[in-house]
PDB file of N, CA, C and O in Angstrom:
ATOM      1  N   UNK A   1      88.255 117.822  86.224  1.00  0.00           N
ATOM      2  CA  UNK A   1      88.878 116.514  86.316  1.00  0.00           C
ATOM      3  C   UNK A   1      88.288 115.785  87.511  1.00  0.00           C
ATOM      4  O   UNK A   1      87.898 116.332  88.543  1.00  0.00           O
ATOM      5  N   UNK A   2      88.269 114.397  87.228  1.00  0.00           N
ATOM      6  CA  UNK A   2      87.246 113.400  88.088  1.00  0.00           C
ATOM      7  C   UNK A   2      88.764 113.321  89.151  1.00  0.00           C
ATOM      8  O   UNK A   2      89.701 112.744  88.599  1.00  0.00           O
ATOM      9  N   UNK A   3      89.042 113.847  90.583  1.00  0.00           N
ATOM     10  CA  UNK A   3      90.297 114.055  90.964  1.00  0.00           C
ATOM     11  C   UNK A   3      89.725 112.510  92.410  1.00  0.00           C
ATOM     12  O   UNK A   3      90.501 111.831  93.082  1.00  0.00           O
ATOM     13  N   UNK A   4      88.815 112.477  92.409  1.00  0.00           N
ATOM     14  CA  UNK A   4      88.287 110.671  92.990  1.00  0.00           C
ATOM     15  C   UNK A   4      88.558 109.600  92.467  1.00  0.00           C
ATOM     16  O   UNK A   4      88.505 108.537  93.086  1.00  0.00           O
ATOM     17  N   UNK A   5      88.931 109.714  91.096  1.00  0.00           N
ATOM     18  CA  UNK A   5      89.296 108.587  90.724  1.00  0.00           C
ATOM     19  C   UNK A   5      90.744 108.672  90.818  1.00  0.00           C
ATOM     20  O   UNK A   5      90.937 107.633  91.449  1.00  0.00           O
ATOM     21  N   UNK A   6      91.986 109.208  90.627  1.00  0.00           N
ATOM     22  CA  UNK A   6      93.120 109.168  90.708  1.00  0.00           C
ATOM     23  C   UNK A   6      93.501 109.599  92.688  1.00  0.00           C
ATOM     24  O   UNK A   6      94.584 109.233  93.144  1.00  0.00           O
ATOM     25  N   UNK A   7      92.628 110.250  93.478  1.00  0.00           N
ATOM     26  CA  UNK A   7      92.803 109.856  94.816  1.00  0.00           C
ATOM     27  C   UNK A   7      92.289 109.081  95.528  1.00  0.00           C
ATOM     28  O   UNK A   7      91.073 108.937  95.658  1.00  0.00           O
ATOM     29  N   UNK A   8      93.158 108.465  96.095  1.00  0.00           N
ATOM     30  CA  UNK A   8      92.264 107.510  97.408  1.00  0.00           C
ATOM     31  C   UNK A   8      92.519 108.437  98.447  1.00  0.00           C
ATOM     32  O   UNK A   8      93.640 108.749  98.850  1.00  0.00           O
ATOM     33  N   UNK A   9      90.989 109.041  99.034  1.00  0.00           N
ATOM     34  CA  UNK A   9      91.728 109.123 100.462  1.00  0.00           C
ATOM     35  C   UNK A   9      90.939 108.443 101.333  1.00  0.00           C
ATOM     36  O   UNK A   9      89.930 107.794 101.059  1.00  0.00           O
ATOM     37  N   UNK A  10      91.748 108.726 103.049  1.00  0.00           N
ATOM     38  CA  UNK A  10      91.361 107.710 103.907  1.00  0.00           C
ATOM     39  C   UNK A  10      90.055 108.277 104.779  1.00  0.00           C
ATOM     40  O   UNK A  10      89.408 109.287 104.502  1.00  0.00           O
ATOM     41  N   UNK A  11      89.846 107.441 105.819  1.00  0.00           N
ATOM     42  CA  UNK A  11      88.949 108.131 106.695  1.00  0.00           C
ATOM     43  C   UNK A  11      89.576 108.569 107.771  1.00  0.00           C
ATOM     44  O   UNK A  11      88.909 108.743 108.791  1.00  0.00           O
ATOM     45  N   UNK A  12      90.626 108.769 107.771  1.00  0.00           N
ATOM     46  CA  UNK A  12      91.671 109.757 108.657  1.00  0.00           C
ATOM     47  C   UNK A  12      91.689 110.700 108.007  1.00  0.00           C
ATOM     48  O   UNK A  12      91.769 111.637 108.802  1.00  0.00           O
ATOM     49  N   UNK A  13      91.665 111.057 107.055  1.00  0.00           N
ATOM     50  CA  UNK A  13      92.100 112.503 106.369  1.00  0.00           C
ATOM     51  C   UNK A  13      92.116 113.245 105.233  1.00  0.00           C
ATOM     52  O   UNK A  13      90.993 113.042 104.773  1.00  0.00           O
ATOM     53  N   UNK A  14      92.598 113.867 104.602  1.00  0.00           N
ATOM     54  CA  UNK A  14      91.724 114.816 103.245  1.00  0.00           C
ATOM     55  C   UNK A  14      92.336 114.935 102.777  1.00  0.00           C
ATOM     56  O   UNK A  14      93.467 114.642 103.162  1.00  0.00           O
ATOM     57  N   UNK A  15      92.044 115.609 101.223  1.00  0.00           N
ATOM     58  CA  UNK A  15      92.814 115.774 100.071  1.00  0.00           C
ATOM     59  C   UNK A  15      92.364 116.737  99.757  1.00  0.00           C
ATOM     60  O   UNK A  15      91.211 117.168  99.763  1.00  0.00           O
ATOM     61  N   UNK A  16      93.773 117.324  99.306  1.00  0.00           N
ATOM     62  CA  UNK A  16      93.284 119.126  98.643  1.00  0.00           C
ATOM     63  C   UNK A  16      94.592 118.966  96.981  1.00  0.00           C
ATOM     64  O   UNK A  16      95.708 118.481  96.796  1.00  0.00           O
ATOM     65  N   UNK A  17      93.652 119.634  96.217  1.00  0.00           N
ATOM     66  CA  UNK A  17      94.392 119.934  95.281  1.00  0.00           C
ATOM     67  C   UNK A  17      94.186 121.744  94.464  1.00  0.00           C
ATOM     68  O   UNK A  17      93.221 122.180  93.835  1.00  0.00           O
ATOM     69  N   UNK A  18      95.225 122.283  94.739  1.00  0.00           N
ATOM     70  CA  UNK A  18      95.356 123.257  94.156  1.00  0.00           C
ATOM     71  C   UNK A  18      95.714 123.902  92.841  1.00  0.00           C
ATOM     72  O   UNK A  18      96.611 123.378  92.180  1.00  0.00           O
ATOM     73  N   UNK A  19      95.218 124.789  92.472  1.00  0.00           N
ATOM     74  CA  UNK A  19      94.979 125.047  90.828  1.00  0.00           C
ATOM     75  C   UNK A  19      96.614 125.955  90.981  1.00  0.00           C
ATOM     76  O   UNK A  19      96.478 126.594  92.025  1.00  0.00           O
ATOM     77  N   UNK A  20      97.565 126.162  90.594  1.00  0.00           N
ATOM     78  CA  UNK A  20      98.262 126.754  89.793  1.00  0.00           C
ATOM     79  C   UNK A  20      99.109 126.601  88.768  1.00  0.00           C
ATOM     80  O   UNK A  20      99.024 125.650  87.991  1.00  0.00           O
ATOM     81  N   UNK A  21     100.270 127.812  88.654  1.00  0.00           N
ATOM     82  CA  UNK A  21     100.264 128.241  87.345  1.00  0.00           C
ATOM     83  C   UNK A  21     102.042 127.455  86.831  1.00  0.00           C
ATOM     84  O   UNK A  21     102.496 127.313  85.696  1.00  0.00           O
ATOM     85  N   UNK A  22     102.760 127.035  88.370  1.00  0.00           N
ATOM     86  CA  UNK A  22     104.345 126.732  88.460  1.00  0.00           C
ATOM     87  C   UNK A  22     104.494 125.488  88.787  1.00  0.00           C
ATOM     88  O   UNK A  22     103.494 124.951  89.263  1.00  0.00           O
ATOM     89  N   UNK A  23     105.545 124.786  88.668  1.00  0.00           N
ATOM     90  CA  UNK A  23     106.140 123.796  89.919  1.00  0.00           C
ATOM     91  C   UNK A  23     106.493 124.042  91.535  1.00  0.00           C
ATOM     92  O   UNK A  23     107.186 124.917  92.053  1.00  0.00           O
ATOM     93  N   UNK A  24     105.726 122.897  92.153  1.00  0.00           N
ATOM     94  CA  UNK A  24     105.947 123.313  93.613  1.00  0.00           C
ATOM     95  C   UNK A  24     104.915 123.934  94.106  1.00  0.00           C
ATOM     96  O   UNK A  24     104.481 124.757  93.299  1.00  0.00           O
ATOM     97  N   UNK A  25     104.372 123.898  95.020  1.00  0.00           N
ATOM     98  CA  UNK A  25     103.789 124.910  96.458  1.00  0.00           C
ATOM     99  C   UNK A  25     103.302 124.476  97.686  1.00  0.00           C
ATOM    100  O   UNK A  25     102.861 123.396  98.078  1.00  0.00           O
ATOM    101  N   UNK A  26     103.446 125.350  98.102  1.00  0.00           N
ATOM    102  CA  UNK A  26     103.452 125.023  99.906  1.00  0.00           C
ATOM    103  C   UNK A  26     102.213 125.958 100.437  1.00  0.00           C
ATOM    104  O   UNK A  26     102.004 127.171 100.447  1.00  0.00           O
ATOM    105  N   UNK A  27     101.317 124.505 100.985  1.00  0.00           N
ATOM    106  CA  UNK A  27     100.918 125.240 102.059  1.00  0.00           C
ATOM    107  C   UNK A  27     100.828 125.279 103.560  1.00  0.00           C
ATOM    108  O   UNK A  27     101.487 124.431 104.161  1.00  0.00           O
ATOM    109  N   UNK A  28     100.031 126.230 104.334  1.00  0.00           N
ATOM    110  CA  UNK A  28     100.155 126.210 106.092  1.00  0.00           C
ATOM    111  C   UNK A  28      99.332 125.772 106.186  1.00  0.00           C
ATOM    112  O   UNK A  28      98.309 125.788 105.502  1.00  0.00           O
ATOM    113  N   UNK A  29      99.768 124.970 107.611  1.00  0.00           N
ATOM    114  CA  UNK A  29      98.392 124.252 108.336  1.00  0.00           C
ATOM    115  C   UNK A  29      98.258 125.666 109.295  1.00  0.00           C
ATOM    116  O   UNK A  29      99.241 126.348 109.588  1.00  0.00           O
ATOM    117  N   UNK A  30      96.424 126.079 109.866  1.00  0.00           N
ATOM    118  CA  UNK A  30      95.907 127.282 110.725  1.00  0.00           C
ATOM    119  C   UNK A  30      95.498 126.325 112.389  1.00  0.00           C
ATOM    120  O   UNK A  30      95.239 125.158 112.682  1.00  0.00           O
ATOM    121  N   UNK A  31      95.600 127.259 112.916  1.00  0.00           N
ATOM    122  CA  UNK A  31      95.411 126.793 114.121  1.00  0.00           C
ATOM    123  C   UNK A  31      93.770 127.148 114.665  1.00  0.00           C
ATOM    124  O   UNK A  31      93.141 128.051 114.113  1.00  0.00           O
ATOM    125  N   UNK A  32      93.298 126.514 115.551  1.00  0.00           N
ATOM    126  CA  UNK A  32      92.026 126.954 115.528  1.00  0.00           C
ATOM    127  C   UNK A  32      91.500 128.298 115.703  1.00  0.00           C
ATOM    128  O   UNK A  32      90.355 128.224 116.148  1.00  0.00           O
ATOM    129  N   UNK A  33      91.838 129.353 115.551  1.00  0.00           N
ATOM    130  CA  UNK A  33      92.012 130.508 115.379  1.00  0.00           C
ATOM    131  C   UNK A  33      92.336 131.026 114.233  1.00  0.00           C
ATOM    132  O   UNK A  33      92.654 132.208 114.104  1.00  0.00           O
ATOM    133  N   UNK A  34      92.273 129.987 113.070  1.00  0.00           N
ATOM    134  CA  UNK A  34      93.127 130.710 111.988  1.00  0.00           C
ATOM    135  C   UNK A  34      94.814 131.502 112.074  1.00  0.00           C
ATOM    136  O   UNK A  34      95.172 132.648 111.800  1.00  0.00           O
ATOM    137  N   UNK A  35      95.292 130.747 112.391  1.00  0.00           N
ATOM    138  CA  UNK A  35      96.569 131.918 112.953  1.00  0.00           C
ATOM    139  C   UNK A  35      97.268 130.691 112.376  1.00  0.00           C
ATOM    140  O   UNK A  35      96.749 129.598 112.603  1.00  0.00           O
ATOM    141  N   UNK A  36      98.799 130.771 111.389  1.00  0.00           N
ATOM    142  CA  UNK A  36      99.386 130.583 111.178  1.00  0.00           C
ATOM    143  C   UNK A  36     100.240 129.586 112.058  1.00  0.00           C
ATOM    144  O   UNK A  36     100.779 130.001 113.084  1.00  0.00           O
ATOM    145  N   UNK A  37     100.374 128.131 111.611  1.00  0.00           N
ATOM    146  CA  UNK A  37     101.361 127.388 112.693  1.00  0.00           C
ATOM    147  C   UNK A  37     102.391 127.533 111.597  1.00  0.00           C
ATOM    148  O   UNK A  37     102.549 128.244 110.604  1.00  0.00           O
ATOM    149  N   UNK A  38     103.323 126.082 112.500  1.00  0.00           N
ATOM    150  CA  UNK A  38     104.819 125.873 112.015  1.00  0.00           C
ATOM    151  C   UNK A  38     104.702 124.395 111.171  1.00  0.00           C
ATOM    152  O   UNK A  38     105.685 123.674 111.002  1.00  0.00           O
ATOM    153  N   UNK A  39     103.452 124.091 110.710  1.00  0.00           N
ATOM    154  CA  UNK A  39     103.327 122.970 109.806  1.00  0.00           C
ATOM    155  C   UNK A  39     102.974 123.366 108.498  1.00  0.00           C
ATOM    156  O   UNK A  39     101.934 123.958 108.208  1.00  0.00           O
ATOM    157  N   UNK A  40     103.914 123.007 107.674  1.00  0.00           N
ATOM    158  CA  UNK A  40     103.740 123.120 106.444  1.00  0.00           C
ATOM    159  C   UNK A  40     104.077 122.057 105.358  1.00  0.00           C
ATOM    160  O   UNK A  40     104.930 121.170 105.402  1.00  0.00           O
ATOM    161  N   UNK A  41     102.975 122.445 104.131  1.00  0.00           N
ATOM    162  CA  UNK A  41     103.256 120.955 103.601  1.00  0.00           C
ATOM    163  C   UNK A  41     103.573 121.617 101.725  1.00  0.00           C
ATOM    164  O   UNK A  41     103.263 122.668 101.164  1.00  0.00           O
ATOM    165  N   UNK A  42     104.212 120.548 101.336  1.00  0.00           N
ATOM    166  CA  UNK A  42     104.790 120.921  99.485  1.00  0.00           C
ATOM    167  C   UNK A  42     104.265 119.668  99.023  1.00  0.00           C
ATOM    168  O   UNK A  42     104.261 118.552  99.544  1.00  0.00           O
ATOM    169  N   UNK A  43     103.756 120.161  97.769  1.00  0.00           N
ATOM    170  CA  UNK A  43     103.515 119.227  96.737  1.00  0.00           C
ATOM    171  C   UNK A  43     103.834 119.707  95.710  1.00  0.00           C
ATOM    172  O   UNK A  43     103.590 120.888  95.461  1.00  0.00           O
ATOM    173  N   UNK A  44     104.608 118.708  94.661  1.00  0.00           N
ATOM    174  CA  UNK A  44     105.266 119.144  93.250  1.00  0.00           C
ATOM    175  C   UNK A  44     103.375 119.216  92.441  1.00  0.00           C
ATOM    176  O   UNK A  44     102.317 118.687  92.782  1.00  0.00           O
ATOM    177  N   UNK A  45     103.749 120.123  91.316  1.00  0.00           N
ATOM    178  CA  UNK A  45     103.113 120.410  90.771  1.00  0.00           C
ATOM    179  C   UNK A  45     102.645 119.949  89.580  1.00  0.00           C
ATOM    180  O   UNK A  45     103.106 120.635  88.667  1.00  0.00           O
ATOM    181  N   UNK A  46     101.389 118.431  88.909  1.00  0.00           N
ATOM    182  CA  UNK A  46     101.749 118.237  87.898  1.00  0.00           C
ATOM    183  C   UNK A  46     100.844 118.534  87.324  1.00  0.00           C
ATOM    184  O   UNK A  46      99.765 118.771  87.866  1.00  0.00           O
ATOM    185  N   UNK A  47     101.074 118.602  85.956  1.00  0.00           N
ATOM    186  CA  UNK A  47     100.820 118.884  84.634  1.00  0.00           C
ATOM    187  C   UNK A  47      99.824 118.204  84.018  1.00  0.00           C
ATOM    188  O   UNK A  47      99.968 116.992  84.178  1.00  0.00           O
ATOM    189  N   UNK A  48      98.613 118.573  83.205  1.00  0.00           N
ATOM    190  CA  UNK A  48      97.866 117.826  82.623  1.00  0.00           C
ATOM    191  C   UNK A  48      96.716 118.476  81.816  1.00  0.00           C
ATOM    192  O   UNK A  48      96.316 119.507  82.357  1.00  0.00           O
ATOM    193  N   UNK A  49      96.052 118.144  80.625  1.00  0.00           N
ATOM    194  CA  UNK A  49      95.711 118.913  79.837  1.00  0.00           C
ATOM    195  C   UNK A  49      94.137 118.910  79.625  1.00  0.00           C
ATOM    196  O   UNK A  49      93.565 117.856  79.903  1.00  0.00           O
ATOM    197  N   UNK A  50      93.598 119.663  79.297  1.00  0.00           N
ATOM    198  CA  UNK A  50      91.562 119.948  79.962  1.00  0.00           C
ATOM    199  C   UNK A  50      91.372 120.988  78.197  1.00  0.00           C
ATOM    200  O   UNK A  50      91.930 122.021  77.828  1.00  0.00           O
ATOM    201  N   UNK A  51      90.398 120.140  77.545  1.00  0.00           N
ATOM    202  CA  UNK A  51      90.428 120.748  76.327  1.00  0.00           C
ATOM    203  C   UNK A  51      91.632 121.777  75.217  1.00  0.00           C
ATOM    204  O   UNK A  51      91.560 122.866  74.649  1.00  0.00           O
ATOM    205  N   UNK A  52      92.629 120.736  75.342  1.00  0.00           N
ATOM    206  CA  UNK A  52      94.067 121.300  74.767  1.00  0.00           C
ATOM    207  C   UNK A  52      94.383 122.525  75.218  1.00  0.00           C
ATOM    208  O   UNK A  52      95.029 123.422  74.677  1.00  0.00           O
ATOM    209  N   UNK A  53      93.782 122.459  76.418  1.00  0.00           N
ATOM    210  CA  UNK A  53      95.149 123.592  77.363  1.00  0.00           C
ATOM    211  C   UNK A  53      95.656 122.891  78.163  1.00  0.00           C
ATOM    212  O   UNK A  53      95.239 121.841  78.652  1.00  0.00           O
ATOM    213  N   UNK A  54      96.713 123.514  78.358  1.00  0.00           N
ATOM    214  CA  UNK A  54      97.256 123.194  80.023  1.00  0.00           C
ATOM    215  C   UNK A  54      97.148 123.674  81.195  1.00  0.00           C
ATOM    216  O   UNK A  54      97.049 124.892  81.342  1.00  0.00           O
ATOM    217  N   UNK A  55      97.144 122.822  82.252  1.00  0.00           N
ATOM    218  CA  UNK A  55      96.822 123.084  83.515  1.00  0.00           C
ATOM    219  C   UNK A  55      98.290 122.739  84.145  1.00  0.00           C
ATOM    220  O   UNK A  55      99.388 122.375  83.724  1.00  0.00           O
ATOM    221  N   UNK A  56      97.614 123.099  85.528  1.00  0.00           N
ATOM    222  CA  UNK A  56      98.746 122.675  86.800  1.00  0.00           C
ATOM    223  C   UNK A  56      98.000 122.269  88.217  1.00  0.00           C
ATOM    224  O   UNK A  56      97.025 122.983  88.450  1.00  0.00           O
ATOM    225  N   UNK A  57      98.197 121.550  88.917  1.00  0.00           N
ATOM    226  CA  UNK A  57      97.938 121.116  90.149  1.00  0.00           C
ATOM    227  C   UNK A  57      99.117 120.871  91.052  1.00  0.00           C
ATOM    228  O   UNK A  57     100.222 120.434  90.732  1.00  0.00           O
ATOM    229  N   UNK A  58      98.604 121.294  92.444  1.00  0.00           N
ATOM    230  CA  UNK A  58      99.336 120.702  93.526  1.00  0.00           C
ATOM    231  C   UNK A  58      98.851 119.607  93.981  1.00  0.00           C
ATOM    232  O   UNK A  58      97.635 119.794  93.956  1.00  0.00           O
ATOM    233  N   UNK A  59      99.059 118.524  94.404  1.00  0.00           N
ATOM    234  CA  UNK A  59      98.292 117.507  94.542  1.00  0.00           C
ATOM    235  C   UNK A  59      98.328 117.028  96.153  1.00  0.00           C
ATOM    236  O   UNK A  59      99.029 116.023  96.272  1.00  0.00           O
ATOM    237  N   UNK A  60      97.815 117.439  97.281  1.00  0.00           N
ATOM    238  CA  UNK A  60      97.706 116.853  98.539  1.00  0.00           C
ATOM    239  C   UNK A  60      97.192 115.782  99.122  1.00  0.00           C
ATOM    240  O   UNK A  60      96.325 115.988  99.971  1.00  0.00           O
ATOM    241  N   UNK A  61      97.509 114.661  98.882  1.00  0.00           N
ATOM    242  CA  UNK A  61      96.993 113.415  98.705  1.00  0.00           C
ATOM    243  C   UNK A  61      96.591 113.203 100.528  1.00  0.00           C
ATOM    244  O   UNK A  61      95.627 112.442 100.444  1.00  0.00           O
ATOM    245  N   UNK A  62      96.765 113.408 101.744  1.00  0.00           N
ATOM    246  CA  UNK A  62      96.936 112.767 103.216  1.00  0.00           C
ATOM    247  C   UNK A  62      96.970 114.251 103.716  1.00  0.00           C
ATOM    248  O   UNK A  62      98.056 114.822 103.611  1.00  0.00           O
ATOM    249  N   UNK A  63      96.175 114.777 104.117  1.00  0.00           N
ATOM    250  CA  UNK A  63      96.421 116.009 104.869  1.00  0.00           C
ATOM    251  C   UNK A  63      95.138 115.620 106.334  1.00  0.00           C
ATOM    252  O   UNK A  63      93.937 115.357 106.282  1.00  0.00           O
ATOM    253  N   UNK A  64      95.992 115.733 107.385  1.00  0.00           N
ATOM    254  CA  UNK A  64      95.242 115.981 108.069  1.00  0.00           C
ATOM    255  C   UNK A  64      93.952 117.049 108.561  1.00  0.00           C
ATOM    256  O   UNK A  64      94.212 118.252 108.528  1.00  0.00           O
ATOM    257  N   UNK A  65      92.710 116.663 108.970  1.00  0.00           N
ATOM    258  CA  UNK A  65      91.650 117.954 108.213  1.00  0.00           C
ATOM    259  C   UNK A  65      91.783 119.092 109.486  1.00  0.00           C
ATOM    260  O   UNK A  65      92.154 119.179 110.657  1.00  0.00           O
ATOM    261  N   UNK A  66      91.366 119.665 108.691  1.00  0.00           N
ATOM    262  CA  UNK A  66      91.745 121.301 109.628  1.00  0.00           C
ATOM    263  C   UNK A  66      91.972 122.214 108.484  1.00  0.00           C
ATOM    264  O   UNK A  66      92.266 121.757 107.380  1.00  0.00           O
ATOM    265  N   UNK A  67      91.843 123.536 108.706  1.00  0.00           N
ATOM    266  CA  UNK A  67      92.176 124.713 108.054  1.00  0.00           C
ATOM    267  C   UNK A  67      93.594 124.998 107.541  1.00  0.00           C
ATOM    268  O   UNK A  67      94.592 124.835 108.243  1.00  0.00           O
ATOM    269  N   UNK A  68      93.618 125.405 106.361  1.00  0.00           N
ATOM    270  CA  UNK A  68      94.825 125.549 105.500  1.00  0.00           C
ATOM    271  C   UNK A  68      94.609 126.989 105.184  1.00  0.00           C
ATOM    272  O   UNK A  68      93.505 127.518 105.057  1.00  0.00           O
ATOM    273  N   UNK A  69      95.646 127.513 105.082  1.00  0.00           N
ATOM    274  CA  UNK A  69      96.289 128.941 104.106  1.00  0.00           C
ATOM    275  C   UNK A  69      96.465 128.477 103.017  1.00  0.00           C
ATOM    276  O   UNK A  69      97.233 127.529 103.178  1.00  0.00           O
ATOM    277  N   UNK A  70      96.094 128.621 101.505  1.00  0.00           N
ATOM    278  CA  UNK A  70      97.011 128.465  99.913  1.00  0.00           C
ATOM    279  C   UNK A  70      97.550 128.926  99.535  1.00  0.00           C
ATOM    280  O   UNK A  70      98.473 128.521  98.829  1.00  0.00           O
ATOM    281  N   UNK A  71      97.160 130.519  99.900  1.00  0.00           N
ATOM    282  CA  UNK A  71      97.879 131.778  99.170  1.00  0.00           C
ATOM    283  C   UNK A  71      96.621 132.719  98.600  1.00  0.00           C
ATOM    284  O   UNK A  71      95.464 132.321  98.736  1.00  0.00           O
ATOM    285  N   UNK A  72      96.906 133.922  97.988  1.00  0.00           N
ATOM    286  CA  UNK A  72      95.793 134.618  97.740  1.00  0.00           C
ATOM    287  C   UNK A  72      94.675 135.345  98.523  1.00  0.00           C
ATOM    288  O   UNK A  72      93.624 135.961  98.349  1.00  0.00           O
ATOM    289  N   UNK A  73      95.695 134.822  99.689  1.00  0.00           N
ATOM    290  CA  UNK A  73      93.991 135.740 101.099  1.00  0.00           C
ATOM    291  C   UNK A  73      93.513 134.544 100.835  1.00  0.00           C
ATOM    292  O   UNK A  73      92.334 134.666 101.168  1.00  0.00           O
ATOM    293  N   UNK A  74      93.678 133.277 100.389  1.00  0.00           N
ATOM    294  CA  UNK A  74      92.266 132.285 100.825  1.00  0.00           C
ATOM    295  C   UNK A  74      92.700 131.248 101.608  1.00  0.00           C
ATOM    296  O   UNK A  74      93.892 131.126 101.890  1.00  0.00           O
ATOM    297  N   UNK A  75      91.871 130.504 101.982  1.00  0.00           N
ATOM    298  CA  UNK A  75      92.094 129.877 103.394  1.00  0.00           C
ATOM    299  C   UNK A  75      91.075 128.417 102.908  1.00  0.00           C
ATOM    300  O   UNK A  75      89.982 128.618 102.381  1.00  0.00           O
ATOM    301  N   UNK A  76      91.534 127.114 103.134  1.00  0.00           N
ATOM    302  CA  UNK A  76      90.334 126.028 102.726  1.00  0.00           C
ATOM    303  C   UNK A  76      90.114 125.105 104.072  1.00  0.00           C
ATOM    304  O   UNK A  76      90.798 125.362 105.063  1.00  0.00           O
ATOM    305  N   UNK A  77      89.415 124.320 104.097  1.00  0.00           N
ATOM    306  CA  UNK A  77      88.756 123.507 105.054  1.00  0.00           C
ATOM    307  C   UNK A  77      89.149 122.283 104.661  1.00  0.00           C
ATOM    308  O   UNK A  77      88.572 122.010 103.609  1.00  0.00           O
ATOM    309  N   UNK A  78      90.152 121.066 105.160  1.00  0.00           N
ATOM    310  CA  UNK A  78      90.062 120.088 104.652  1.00  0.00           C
ATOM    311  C   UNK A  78      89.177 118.839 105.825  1.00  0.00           C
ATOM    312  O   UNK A  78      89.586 118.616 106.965  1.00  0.00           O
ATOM    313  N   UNK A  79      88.013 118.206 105.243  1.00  0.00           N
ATOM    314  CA  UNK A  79      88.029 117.234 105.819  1.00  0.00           C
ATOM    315  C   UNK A  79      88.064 115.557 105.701  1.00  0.00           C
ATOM    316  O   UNK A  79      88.176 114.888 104.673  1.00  0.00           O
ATOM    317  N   UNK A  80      87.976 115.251 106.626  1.00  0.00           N
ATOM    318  CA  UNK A  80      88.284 113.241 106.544  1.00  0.00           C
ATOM    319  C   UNK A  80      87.374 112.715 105.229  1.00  0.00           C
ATOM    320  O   UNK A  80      86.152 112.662 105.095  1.00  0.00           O
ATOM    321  N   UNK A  81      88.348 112.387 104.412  1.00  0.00           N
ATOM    322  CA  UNK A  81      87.601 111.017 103.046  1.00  0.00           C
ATOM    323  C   UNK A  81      87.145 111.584 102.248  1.00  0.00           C
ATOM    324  O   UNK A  81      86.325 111.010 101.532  1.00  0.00           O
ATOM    325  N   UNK A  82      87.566 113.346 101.952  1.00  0.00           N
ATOM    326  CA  UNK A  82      86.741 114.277 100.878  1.00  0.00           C
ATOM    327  C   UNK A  82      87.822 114.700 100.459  1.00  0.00           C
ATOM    328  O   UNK A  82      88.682 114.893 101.319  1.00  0.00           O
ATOM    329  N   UNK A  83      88.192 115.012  98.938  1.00  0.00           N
ATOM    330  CA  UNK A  83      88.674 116.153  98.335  1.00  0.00           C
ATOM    331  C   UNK A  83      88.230 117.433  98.398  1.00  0.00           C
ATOM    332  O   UNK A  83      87.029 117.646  98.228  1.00  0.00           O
ATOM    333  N   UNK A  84      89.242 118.625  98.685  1.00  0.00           N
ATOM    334  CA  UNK A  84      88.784 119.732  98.336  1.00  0.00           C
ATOM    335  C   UNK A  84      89.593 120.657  97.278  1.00  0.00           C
ATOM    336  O   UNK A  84      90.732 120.259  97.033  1.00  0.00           O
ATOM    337  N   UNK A  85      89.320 121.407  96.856  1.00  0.00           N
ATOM    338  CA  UNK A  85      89.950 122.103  95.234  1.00  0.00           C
ATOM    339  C   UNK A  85      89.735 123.671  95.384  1.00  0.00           C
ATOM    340  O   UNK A  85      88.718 124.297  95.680  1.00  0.00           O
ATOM    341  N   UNK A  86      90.932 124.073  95.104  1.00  0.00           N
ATOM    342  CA  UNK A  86      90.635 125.539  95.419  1.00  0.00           C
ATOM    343  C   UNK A  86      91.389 126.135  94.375  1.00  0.00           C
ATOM    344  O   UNK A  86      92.614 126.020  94.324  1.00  0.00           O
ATOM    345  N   UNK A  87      90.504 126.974  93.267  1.00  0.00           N
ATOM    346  CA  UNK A  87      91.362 128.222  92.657  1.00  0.00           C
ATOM    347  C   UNK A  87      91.955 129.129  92.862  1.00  0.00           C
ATOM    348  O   UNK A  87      91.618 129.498  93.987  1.00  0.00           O
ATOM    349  N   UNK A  88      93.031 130.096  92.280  1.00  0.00           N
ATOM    350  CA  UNK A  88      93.544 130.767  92.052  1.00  0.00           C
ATOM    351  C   UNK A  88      92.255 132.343  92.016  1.00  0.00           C
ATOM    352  O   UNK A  88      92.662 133.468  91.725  1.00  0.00           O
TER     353      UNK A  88
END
């Protein structure tokens, strides 16, 4: 999915959208160390269909860039005026 055309982001900050399988998820913002802070962010999860299946996304429209936790042991990089997309 062309995920540039349905986001604007700014030149302050980034967009992440995550592949899963539910409604809802949260992720951590990492500290420069990778180490777990106390910022965390939720995005509802929507729905939308890619050769008559269905999918799911979290959609992080304004994230400030810096290192994120998703889940899974993986960890993403967001930076200023770019989407980033991370699977499952």
């Amino acid at each position: 999915m062309m995920w540039a055309q349905i986001i604007k982001v700014s030149p302050q900050y980034g967009a992440l959208v995550v592949y899963y399988h539910s409604a809802g998820y949260t992720i951590t913002a990492l500290d420069e160390k990778d180490n777990f802070t106390d910022r965390r962010y939720y995005a509802d999860t929507k729905e939308y269909e890619i050769q008559g299946r269905k999918k799911y996304a979290a959609i992080f429209p304004a994230l400030p860039p810096g290192n994120y936790y998703v889940g899974w042991g993986k960890t993403v990089t967001v930076f200023p005026n770019m989407i980033a997309e991370v699977f499952p």
